[in-house]
C-alpha positions as CSV (number, residue, x, y, z in Angstrom):
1,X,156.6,-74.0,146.0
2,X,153.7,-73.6,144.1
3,X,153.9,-71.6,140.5
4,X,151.7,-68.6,140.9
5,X,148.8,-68.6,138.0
6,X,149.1,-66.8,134.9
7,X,147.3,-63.3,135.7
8,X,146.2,-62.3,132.6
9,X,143.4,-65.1,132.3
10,X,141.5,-63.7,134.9
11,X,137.6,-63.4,134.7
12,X,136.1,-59.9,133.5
13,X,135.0,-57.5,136.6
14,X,131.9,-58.1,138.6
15,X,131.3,-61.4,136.4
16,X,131.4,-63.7,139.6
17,X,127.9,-63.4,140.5
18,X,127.4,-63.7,144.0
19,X,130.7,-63.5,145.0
20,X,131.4,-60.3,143.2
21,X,128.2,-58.6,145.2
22,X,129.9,-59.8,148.5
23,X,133.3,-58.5,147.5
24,X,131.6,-55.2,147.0
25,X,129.5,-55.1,150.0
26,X,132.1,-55.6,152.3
27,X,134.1,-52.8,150.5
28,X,131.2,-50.6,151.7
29,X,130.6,-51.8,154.9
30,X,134.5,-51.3,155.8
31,X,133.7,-47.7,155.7
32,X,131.7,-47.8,159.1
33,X,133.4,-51.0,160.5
34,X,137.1,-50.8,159.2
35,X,138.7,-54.3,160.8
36,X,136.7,-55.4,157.5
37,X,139.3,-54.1,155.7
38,X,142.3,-56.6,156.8
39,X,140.2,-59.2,157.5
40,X,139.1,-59.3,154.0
41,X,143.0,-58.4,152.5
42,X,144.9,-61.0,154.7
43,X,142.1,-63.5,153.6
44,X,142.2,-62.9,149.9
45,X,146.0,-63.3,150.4
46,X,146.0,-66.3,151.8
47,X,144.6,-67.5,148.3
48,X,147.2,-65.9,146.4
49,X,147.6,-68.7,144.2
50,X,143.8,-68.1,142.7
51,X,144.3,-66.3,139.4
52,X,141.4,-63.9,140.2
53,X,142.8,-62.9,144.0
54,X,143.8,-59.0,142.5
55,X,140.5,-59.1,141.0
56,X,138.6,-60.3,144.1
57,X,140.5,-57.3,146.2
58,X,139.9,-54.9,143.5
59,X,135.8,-55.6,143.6
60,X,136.9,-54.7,147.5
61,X,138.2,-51.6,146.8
62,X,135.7,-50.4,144.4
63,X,132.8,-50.6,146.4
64,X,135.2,-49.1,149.6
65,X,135.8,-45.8,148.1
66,X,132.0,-45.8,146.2
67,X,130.8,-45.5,149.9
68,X,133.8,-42.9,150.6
69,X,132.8,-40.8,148.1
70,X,129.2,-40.8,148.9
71,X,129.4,-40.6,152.3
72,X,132.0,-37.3,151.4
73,X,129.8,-36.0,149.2
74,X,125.8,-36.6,150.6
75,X,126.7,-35.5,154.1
76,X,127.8,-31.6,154.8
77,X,129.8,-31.1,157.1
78,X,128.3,-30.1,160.2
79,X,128.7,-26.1,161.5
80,X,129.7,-25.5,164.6
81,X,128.2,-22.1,166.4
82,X,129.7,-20.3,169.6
83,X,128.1,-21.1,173.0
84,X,126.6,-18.1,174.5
């Protein structure tokens, strides 16, 4: 079994260039199409042995509940009135 890598050498947040921006996107994009959401989880875990895996999943959830909060917060609710 393989040793699991030493966490606390992991790269600084949002430092990965490209792959940091898709990391993020899809953490916004799960809020409209949520099978995202495991897709991206059960994938990063398959690398589990990749020192920046928490990292990667964080980046995820970062951008997930950026678009949560602004899509709670830019959009009232809507008012419903009585029929007549």
């Amino acid at each position: 079994m393989k040793k699991l890598p030493d966490y606390n050498k992991h790269r600084p947040l949002f430092s990965d260039g490209w792959n940091s921006f898709w990391h993020f996107f899809f953490g916004l994009v799960a809020i409209e199409y949520f099978y995202i959401m495991p897709g991206f989880i059960g994938y990063q875990l398959l690398t589990i042995y990749d020192k920046n895996t928490f990292l990667d999943i964080t980046e995820f959830f970062i951008g997930y509940f950026t678009a949560l909060f602004v899509k709670a917060f830019s959009c009232p609710p809507r008012v419903r009135t009585a029929r007549k």
